[in-house]
VEXDREN-2710 file (C-alpha; in Angstrom, 1 decimal):
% VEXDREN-2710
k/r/px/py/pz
1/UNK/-34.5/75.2/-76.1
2/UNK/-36.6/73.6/-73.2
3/UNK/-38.5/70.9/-75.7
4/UNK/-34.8/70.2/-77.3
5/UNK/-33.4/69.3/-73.8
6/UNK/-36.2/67.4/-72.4
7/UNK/-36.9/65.5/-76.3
8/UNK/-33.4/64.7/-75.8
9/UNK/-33.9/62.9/-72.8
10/UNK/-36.9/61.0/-73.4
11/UNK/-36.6/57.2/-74.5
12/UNK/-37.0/56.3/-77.7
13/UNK/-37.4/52.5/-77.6
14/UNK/-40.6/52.0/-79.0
15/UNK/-42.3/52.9/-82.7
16/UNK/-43.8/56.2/-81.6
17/UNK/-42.9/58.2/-78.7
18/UNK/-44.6/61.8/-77.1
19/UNK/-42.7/64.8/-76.1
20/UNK/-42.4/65.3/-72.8
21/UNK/-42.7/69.2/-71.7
22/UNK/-42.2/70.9/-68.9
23/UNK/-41.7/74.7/-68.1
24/UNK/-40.1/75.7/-64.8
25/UNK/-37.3/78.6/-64.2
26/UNK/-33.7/77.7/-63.5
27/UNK/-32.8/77.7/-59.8
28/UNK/-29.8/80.4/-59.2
29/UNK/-28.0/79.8/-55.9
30/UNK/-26.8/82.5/-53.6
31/UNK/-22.8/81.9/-52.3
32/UNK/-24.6/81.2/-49.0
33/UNK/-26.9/78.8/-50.5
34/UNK/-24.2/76.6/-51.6
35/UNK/-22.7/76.5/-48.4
36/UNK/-25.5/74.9/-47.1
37/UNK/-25.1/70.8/-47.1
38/UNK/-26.8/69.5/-49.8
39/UNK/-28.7/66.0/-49.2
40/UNK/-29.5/63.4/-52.2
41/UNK/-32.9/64.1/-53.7
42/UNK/-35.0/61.0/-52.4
43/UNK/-37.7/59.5/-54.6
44/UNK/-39.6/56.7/-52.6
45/UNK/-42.0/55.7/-55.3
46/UNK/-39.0/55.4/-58.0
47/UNK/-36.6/53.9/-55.5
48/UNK/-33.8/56.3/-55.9
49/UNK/-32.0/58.5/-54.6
50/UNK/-29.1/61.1/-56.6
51/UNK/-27.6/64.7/-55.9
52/UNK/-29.4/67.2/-58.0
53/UNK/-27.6/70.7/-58.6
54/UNK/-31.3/72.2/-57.5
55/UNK/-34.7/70.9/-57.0
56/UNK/-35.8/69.2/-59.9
57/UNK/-39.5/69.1/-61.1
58/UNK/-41.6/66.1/-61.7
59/UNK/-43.6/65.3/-64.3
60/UNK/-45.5/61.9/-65.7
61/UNK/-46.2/61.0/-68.8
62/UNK/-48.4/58.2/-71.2
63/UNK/-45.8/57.2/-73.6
64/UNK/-47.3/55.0/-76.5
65/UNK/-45.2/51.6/-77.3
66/UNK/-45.7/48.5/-79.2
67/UNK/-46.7/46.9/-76.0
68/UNK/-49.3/49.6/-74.7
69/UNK/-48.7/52.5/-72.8
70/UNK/-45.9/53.0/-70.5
71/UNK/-45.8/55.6/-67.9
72/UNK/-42.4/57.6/-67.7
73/UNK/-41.5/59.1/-64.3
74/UNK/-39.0/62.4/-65.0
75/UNK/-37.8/64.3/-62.8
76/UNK/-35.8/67.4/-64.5
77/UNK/-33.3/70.4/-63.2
78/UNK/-32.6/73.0/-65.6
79/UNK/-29.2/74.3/-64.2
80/UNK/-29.2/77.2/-67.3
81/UNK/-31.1/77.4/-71.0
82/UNK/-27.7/74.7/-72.3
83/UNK/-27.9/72.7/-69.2
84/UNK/-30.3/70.1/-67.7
85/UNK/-30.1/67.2/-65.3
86/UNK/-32.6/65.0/-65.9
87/UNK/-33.8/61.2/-64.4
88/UNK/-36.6/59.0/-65.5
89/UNK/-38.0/56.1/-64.8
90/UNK/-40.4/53.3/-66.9
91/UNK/-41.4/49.8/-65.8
92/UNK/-42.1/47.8/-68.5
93/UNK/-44.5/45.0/-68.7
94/UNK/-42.7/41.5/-67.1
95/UNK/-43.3/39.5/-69.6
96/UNK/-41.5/41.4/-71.9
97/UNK/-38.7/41.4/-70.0
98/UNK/-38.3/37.5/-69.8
99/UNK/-35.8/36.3/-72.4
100/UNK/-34.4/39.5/-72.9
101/UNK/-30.7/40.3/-72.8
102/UNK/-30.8/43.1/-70.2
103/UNK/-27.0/44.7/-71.8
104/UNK/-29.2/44.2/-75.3
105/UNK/-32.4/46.7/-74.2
106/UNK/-29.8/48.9/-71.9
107/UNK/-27.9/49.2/-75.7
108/UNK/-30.8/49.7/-78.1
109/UNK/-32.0/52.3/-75.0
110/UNK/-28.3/54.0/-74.9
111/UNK/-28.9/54.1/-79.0
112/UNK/-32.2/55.7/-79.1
113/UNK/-31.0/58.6/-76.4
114/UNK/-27.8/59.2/-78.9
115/UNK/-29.8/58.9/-82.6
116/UNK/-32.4/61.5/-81.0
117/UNK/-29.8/64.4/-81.4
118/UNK/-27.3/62.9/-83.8
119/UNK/-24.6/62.3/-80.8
120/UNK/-21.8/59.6/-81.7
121/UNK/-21.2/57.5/-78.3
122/UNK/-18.0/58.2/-76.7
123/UNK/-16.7/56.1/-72.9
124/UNK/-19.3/53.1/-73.1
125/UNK/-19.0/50.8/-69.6
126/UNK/-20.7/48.1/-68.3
127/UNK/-21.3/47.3/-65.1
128/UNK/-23.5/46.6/-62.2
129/UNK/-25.1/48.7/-59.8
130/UNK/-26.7/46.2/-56.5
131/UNK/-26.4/43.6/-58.9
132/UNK/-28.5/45.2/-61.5
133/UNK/-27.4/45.6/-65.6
134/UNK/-26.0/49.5/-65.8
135/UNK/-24.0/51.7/-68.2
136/UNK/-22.4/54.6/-68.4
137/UNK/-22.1/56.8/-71.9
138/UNK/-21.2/59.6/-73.4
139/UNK/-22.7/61.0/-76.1
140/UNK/-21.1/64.2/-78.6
141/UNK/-23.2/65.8/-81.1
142/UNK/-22.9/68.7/-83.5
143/UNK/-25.4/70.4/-80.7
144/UNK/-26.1/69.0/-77.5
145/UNK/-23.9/66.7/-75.9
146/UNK/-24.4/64.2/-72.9
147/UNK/-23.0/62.2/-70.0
148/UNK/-25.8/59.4/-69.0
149/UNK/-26.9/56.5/-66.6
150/UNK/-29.0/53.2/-68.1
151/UNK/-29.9/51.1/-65.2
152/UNK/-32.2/48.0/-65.5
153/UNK/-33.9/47.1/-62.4
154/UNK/-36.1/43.9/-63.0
155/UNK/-38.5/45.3/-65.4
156/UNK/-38.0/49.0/-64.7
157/UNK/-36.0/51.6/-66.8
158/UNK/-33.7/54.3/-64.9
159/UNK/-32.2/57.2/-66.8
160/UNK/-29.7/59.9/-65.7
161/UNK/-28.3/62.2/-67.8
162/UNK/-27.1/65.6/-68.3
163/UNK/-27.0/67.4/-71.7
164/UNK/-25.6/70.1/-72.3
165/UNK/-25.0/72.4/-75.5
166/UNK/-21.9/72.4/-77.0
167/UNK/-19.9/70.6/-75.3
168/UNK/-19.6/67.5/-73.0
169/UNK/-20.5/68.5/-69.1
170/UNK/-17.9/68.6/-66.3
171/UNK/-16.4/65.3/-65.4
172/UNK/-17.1/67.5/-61.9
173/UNK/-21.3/67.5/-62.9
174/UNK/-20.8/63.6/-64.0
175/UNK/-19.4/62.6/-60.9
176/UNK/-21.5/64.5/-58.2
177/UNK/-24.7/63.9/-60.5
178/UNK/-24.6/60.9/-62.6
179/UNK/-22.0/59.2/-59.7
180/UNK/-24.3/59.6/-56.9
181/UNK/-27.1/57.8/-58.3
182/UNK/-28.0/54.7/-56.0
183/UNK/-31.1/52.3/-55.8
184/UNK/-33.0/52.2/-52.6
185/UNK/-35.6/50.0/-50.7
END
């Protein structure tokens, strides 16, 4: 179930593309736990910050592509074994970037995440996010099913999404997840 969620995730813009895997245990919260105030999770290399359910776990990656190998940045939450909160990050060589239609790669990126688990793509907006090319999707499949984040920031890649079997997560998750996601500094 774990390789399913996290192959789900991973970004299948090039020709070939490894498996990311992780294993950690879900975090379970005591009521007192949750009364605690929750601050955004802070990544200072990946220039991000976003309100995980729990602690997520880090992991880095070589992922092969027609232009060489690109390092993806994940960090994951598993909130149950049909439920995972997942964001990445990939910067992309420059050059590659110049020319490109950033709605155009933030598409063919949104259509790789959807085609890896035979989702059809449901509540597609584009918008901007600091003045940076972003959109939000859905994504419902006979399976899984996801609410997700493209953001492109210059040449880097951000994805955040939660998939979740079944059915489509909590516009509750999507909003205190997926809405809290902000560049930083």
């Amino acid at each position: 179930m774990k390789r399913v969620l996290l192959i789900a995730f991973v970004f299948f813009w090039a020709v070939s593309v490894m498996a990311v895997t992780t294993s950690h245990k879900a975090m379970k919260f005591s009521a007192s736990a949750a009364m605690i105030k929750k601050e955004k999770y802070f990544s200072a290399d990946g220039k991000f910050k976003i309100m995980f359910p729990g602690n997520p776990v880090r992991t880095e990656e070589k992922v092969p592509t027609d232009v060489g190998d690109i390092t993806m940045v994940m960090f994951m939450f598993e909130k149950s074994q049909t439920e995972a909160f997942m964001v990445a990050y990939s910067d992309y060589p420059v050059e590659m970037m110049q020319g490109l239609d950033p709605y155009q790669l933030l598409d063919g990126s949104k259509n790789g995440v959807l085609s890896n688990f035979g989702a059809t793509e449901l509540n597609l907006k584009k918008f901007r996010i600091k003045s940076f090319p972003a959109i939000t999707f859905e994504g419902k499949g006979t399976s899984y099913c996801t609410s997700y984040l493209l953001v492109l920031r210059n040449n880097r890649l951000y994805q955040a999404g939660i998939l979740k079997a079944g059915s489509l997560p909590s516009k509750k998750d999507v909003k205190s997840f997926i809405g809290s996601f902000e560049l930083t500094d």
